[in-house]
N, C-alpha and C positions, 0 to 999 in steps of 0.2 A: 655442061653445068657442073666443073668440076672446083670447089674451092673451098674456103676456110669462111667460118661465120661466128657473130659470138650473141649467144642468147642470155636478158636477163633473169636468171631463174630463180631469183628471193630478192628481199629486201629488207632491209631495218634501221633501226633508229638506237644507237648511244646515246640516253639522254646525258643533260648536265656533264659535259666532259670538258676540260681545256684545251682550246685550241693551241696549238705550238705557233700555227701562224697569225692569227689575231691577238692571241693570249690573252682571250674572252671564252665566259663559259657559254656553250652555245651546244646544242644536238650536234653528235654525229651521223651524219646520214649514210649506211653502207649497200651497198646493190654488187651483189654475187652474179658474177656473169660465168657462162660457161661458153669454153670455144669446140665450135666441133667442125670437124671436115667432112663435107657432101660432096657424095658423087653421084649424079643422076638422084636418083629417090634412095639410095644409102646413106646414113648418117653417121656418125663416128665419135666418140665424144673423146677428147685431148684433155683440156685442162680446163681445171675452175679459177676463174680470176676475181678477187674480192678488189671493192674498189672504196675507200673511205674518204668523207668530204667532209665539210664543215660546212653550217646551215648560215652561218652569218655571213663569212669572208668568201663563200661559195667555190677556196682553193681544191679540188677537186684530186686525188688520187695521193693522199697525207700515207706519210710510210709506219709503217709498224712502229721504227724506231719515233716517231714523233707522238704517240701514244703512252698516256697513264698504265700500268700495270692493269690495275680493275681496265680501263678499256679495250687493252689486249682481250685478258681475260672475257670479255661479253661479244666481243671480234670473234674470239676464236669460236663460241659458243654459238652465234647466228652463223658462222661461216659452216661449223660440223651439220645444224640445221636442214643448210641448204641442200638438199639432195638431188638426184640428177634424174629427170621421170626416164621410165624402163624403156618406152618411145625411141630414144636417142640410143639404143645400144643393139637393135635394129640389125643393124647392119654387121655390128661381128657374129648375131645368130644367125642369119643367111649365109655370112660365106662360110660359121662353121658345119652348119645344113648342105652345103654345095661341098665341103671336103670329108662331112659323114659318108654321102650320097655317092661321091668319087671313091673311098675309099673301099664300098661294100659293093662295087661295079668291078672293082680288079680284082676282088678276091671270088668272082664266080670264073 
């Protein structure tokens, strides 16, 4: 059970923003995903991935650059938000517990 997975861990809403691809005013939809790698019952956290959509044209994964200023701006403010629960980091306090534990075994 060794591999990569991605969890959605926030979500929100840009209201009233222009879409680039409809070029109607419509909600932003965003949902902060986080990727982590599991191995057995370890977990690992790598990277957070912000995903932004549009609520009418329902074009899915809109780039930064296709974004108003103000909706950067409220982007980046939900995306700082989203924080990563203490759960998923798990796994670098065990092995750094297992290289405490080794370390203080060679110096008897």
């Amino acid at each position: 059970m060794i591999g990569t997975v991605e969890r959605k861990i926030s979500q929100g809403v840009i209201k009233e923003e222009k879409c680039k691809v409809c070029n109607e005013e419509a909600d932003l939809l965003v949902d902060v995903y986080l990727k982590i790698f599991v191995i057995k019952f370890f977990v690992f956290p790598s990277e957070k991935r912000t995903m932004v959509s549009c609520s009418k044209c329902k074009k899915g994964d809109l780039k930064p650059y296709e974004l108003t200023s103000t909706a950067k701006n409220k982007l980046f403010k939900i995306n700082e938000a989203a924080k990563i629960p203490s759960v998923y980091f798990s796994g670098y306090i065990i092995l750094v517990a297992i290289a405490f534990l080794v370390m203080i075994s060679k110096l008897k």
